[in-house]
MMTF fields as JSON, N, C-alpha, C and O atoms, coordinates in Angstrom:
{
  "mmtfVersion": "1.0.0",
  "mmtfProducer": "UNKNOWN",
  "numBonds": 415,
  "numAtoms": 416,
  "numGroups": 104,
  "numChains": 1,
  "numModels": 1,
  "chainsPerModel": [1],
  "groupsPerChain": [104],
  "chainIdList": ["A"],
  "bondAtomList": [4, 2, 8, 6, 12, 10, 16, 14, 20, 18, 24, 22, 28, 26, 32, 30, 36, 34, 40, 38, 44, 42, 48, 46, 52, 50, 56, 54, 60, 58, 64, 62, 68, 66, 72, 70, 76, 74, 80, 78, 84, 82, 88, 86, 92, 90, 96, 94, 100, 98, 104, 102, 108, 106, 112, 110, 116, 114, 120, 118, 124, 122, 128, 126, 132, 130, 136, 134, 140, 138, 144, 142, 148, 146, 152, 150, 156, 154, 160, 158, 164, 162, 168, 166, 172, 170, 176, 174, 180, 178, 184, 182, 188, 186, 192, 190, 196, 194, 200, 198, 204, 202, 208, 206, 212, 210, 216, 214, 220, 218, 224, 222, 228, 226, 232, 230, 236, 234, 240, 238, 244, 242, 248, 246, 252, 250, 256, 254, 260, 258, 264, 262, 268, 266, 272, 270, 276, 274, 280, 278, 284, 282, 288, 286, 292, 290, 296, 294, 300, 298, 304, 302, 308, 306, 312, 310, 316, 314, 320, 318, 324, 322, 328, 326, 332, 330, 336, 334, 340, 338, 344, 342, 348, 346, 352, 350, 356, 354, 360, 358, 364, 362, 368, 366, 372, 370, 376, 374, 380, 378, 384, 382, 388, 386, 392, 390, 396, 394, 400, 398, 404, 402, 408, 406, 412, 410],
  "bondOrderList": [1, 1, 1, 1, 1, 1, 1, 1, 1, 1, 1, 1, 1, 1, 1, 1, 1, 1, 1, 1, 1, 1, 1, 1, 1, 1, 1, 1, 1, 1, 1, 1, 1, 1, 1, 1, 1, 1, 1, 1, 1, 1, 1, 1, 1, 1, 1, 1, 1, 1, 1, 1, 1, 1, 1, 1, 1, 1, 1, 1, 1, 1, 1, 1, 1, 1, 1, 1, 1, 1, 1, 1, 1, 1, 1, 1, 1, 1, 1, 1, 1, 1, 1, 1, 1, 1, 1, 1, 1, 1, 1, 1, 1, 1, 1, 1, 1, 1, 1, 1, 1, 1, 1],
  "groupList": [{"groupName": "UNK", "atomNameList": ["N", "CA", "C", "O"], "elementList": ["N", "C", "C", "O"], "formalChargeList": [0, 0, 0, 0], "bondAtomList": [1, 0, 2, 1, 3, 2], "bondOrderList": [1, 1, 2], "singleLetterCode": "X", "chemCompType": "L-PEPTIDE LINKING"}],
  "groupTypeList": [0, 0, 0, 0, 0, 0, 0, 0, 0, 0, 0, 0, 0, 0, 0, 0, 0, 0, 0, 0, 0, 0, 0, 0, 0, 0, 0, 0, 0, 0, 0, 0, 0, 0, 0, 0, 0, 0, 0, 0, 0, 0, 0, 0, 0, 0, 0, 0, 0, 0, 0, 0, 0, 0, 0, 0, 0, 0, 0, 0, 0, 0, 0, 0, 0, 0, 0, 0, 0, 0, 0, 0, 0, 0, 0, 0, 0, 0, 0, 0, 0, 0, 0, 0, 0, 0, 0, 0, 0, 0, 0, 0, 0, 0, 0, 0, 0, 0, 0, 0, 0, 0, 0, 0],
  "groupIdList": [1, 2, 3, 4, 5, 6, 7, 8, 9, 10, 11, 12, 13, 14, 15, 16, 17, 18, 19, 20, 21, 22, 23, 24, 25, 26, 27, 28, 29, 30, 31, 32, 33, 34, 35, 36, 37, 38, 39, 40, 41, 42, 43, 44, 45, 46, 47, 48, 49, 50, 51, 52, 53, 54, 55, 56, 57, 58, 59, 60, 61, 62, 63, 64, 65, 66, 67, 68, 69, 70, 71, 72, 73, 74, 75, 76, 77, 78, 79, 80, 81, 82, 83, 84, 85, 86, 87, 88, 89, 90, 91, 92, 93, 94, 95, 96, 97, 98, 99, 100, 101, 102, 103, 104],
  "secStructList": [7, 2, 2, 2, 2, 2, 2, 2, 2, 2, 2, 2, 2, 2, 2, 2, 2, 2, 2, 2, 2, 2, 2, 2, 2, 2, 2, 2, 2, 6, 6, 1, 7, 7, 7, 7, 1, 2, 2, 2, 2, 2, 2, 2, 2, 2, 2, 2, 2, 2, 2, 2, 2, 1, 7, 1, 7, 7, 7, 7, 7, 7, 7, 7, 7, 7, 7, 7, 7, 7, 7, 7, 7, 7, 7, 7, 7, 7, 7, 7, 7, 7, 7, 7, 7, 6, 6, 2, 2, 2, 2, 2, 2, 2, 2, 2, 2, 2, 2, 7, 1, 1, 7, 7],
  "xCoordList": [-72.963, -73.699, -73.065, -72.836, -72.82, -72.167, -70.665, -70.161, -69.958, -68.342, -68.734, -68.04, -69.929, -70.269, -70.231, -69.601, -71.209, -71.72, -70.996, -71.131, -69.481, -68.109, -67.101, -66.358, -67.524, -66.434, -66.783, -66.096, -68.461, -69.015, -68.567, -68.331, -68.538, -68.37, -66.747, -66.35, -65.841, -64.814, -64.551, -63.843, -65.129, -64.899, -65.671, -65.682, -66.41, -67.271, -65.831, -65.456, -65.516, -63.981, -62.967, -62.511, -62.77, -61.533, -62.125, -61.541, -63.366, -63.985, -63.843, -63.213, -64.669, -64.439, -62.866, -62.607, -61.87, -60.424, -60.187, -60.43, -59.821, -59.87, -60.552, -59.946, -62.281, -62.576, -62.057, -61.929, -61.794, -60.793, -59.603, -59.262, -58.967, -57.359, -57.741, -57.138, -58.685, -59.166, -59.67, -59.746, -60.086, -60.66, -59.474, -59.538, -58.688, -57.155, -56.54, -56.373, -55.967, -55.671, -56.314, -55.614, -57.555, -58.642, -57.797, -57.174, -57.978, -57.617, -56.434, -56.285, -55.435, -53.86, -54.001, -53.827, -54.494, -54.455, -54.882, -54.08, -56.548, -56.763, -56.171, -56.611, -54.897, -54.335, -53.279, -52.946, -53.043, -51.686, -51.78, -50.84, -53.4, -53.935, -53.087, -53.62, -52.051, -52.151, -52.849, -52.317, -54.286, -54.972, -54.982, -55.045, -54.893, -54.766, -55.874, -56.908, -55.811, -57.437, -57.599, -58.464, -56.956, -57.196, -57.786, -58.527, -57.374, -58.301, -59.199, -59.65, -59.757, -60.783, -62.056, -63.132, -61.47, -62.476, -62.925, -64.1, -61.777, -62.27, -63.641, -64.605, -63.537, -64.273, -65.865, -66.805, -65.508, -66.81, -67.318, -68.504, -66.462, -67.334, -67.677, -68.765, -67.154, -67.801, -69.236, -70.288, -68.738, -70.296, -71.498, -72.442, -71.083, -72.002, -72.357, -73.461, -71.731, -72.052, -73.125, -74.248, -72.819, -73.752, -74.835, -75.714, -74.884, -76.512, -77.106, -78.235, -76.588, -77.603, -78.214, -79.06, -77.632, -78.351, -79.65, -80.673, -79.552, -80.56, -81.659, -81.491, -83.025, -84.126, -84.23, -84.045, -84.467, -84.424, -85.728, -85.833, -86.73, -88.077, -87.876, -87.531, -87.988, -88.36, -89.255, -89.058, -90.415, -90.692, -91.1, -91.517, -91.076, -90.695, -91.601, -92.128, -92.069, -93.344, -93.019, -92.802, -92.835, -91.936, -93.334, -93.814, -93.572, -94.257, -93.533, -92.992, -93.512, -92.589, -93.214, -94.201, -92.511, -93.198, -92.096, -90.921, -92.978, -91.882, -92.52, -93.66, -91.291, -91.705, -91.216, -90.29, -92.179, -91.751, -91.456, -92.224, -90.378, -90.167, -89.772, -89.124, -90.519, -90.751, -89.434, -89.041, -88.714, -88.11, -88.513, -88.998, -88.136, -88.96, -87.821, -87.023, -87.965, -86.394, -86.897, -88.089, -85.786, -86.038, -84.428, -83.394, -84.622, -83.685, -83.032, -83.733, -82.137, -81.341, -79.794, -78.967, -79.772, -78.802, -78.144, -78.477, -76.212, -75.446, -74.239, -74.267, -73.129, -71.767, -70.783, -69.737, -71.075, -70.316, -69.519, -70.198, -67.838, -67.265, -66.904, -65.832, -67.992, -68.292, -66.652, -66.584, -66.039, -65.234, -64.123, -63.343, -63.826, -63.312, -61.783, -61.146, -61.309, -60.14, -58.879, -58.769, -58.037, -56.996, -56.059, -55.348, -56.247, -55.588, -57.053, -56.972, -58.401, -59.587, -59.663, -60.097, -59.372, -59.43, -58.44, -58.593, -57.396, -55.928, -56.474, -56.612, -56.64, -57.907, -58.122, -57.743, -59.3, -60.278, -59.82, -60.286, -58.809, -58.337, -57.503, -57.608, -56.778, -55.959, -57.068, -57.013, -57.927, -59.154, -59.498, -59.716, -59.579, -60.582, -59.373, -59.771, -57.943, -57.036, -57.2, -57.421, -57.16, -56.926, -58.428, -58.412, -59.605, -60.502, -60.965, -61.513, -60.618, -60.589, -59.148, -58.641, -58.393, -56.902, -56.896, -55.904, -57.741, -57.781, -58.058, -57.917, -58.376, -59.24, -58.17, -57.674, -57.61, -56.518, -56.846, -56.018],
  "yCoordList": [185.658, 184.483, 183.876, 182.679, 184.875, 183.944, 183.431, 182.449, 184.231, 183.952, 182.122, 181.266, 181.776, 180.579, 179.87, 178.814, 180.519, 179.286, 178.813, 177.801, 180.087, 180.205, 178.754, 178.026, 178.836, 177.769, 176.321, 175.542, 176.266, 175.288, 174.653, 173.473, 175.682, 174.832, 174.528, 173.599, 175.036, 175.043, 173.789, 173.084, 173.099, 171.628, 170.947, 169.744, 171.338, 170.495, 169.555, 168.401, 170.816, 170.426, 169.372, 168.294, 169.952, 169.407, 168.024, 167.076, 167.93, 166.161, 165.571, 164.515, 166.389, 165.517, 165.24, 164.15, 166.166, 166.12, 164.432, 163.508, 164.128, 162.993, 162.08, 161.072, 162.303, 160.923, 160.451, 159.343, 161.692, 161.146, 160.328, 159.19, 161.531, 160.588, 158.99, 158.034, 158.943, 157.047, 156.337, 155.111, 157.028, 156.425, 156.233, 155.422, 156.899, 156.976, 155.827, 155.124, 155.384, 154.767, 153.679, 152.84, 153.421, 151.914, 151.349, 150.288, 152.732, 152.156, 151.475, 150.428, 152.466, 151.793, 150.077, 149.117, 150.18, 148.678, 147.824, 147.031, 147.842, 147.404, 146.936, 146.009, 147.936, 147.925, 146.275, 145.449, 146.528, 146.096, 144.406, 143.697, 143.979, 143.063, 141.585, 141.519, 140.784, 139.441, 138.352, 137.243, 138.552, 137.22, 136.652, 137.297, 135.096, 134.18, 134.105, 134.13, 133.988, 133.865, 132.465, 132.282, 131.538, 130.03, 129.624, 128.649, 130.532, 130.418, 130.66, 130.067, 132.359, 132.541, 131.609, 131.338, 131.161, 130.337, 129.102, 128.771, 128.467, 127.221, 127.562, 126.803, 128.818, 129.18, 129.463, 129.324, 130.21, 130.673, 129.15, 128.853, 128.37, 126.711, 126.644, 127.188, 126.117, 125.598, 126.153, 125.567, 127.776, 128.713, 127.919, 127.326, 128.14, 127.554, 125.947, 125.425, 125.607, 124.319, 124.033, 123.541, 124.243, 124.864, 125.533, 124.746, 126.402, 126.926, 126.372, 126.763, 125.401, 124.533, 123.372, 122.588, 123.371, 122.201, 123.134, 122.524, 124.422, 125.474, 125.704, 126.234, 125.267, 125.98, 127.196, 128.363, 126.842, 128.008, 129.281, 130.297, 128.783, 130.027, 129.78, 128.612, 130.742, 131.033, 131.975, 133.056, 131.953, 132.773, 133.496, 132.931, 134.884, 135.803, 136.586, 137.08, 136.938, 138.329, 138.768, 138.047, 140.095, 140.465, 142.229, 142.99, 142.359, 143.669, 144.503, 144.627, 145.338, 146.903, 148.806, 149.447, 149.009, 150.004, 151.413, 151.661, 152.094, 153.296, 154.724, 155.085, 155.233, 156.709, 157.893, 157.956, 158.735, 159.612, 161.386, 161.908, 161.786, 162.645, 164.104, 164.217, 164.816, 166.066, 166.782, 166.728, 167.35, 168.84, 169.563, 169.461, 170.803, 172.22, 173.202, 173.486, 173.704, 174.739, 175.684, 175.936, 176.317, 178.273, 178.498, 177.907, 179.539, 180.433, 181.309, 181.63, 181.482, 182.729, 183.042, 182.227, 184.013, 185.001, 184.741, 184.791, 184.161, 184.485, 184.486, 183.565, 185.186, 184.976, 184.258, 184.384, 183.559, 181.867, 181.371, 180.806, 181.455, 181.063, 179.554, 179.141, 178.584, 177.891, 176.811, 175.836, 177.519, 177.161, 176.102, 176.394, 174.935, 173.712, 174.105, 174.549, 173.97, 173.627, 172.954, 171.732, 173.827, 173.213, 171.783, 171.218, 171.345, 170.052, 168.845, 167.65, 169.77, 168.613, 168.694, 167.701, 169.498, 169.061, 168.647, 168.399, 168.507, 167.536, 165.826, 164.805, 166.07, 164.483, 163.939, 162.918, 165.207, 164.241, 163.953, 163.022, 164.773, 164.43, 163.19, 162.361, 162.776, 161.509, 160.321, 159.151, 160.892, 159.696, 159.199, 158.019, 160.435, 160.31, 159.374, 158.395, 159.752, 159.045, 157.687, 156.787, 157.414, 156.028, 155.089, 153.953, 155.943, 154.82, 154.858, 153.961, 156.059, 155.918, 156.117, 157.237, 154.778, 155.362, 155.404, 155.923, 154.999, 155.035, 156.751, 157.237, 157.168, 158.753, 159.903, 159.841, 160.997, 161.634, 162.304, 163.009],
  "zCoordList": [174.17, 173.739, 172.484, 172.306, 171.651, 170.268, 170.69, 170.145, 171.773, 171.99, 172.209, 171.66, 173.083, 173.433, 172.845, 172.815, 171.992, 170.471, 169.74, 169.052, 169.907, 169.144, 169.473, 168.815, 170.726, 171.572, 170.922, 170.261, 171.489, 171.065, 169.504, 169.242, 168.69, 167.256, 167.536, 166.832, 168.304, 168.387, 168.879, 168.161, 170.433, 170.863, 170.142, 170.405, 169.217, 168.15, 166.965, 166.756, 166.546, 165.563, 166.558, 166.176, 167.826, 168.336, 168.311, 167.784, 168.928, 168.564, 167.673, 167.624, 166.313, 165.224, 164.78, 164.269, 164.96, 164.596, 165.324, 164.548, 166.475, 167.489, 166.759, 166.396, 166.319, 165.548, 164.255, 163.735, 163.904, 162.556, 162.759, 162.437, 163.557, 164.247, 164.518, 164.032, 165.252, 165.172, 164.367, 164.455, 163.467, 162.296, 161.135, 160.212, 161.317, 160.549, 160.607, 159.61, 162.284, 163.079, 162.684, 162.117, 162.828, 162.629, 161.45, 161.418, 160.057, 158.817, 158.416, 157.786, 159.02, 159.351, 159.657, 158.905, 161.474, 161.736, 160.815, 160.321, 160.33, 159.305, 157.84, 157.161, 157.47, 156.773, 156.745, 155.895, 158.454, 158.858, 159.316, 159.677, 159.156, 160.358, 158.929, 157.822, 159.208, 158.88, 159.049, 159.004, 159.29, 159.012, 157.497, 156.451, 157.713, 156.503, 156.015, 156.683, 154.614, 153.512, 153.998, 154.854, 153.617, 154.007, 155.258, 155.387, 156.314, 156.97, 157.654, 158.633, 156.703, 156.745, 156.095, 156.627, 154.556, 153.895, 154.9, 155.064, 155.553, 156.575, 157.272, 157.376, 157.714, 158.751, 158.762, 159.545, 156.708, 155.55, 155.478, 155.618, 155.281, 155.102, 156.105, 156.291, 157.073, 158.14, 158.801, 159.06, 158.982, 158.659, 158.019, 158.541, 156.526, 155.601, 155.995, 155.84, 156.279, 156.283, 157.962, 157.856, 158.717, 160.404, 159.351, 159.001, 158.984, 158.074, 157.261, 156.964, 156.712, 155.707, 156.507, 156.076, 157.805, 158.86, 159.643, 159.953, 159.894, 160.287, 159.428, 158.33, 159.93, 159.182, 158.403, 158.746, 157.609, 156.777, 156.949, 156.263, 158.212, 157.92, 159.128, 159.31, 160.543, 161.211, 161.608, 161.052, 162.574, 163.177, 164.148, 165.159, 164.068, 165.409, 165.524, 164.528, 167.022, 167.164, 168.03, 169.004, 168.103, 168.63, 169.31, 168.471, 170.604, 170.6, 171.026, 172.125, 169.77, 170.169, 170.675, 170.315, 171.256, 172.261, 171.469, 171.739, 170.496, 170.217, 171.089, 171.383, 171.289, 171.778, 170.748, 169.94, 171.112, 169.696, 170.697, 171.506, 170.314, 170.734, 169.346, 168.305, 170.093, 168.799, 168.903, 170.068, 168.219, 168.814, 168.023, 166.896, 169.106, 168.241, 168.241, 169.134, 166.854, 166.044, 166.77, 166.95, 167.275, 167.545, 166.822, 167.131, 165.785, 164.939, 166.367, 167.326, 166.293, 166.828, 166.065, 165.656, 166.056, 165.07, 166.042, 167.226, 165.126, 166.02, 165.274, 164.456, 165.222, 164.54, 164.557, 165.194, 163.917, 164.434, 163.299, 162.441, 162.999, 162.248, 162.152, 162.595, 161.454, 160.725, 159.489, 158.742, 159.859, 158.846, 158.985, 159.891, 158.333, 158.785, 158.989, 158.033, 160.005, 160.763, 159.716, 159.615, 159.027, 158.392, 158.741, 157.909, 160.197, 160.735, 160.398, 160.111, 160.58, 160.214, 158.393, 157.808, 157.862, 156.618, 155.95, 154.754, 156.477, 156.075, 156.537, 155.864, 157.703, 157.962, 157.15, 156.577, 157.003, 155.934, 154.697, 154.041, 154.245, 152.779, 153.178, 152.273, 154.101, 153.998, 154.21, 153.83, 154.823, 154.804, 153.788, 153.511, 152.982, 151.467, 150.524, 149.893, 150.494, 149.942, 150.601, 149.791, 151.552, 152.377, 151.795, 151.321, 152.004, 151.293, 149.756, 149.116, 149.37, 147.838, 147.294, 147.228, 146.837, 146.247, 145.064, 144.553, 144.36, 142.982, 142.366, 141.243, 143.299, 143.218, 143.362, 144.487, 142.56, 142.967, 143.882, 144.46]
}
């Protein structure tokens, strides 16, 4: 049962490793994307300018239907090494550099 639980945290890491890798990736492109300020601002005016012709109060009623679903904890003991993956915590440290660079 714990070899299970073992695996489990195991394709747990290999996931999160992958979302990092894309989230890396996002930041890169992001990095890399040449859109022009000039003409983004065109676009911020023109925006602005379409919204100051839009009412400013609308309103909405809206009937919402929530469902509430409980879960219930059960504890079970199991030996499960817990411990972050040296390729996921190289990740996250280039992450942490990539969105904080000012930060050593």
């Amino acid at each position: 049962m714990a070899n299970n639980k073992q695996e489990t945290v195991d394709t747990l890491y290999v996931k999160y490793q992958r979302t990092l890798e894309l989230l890396s990736n996002a930041l890169d492109q992001v990095d890399s994307t040449n859109a022009t300020i000039e003409e983004q601002s065109n676009t911020i005016a023109q925006l602005k300018a379409e919204l100051d012709l839009k009412p400013k109060e609308v309103e909405v009623e809206k009937v919402v239907e929530v469902e509430k679903e409980v879960e219930k904890i059960v504890e079970v003991e199991a030996d499960i090494d817990l411990t972050t993956p040296s390729r996921v915590a190289e990740l996250e440290a280039k992450l942490a550099k990539k969105l904080n660079p000012d930060v050593n």
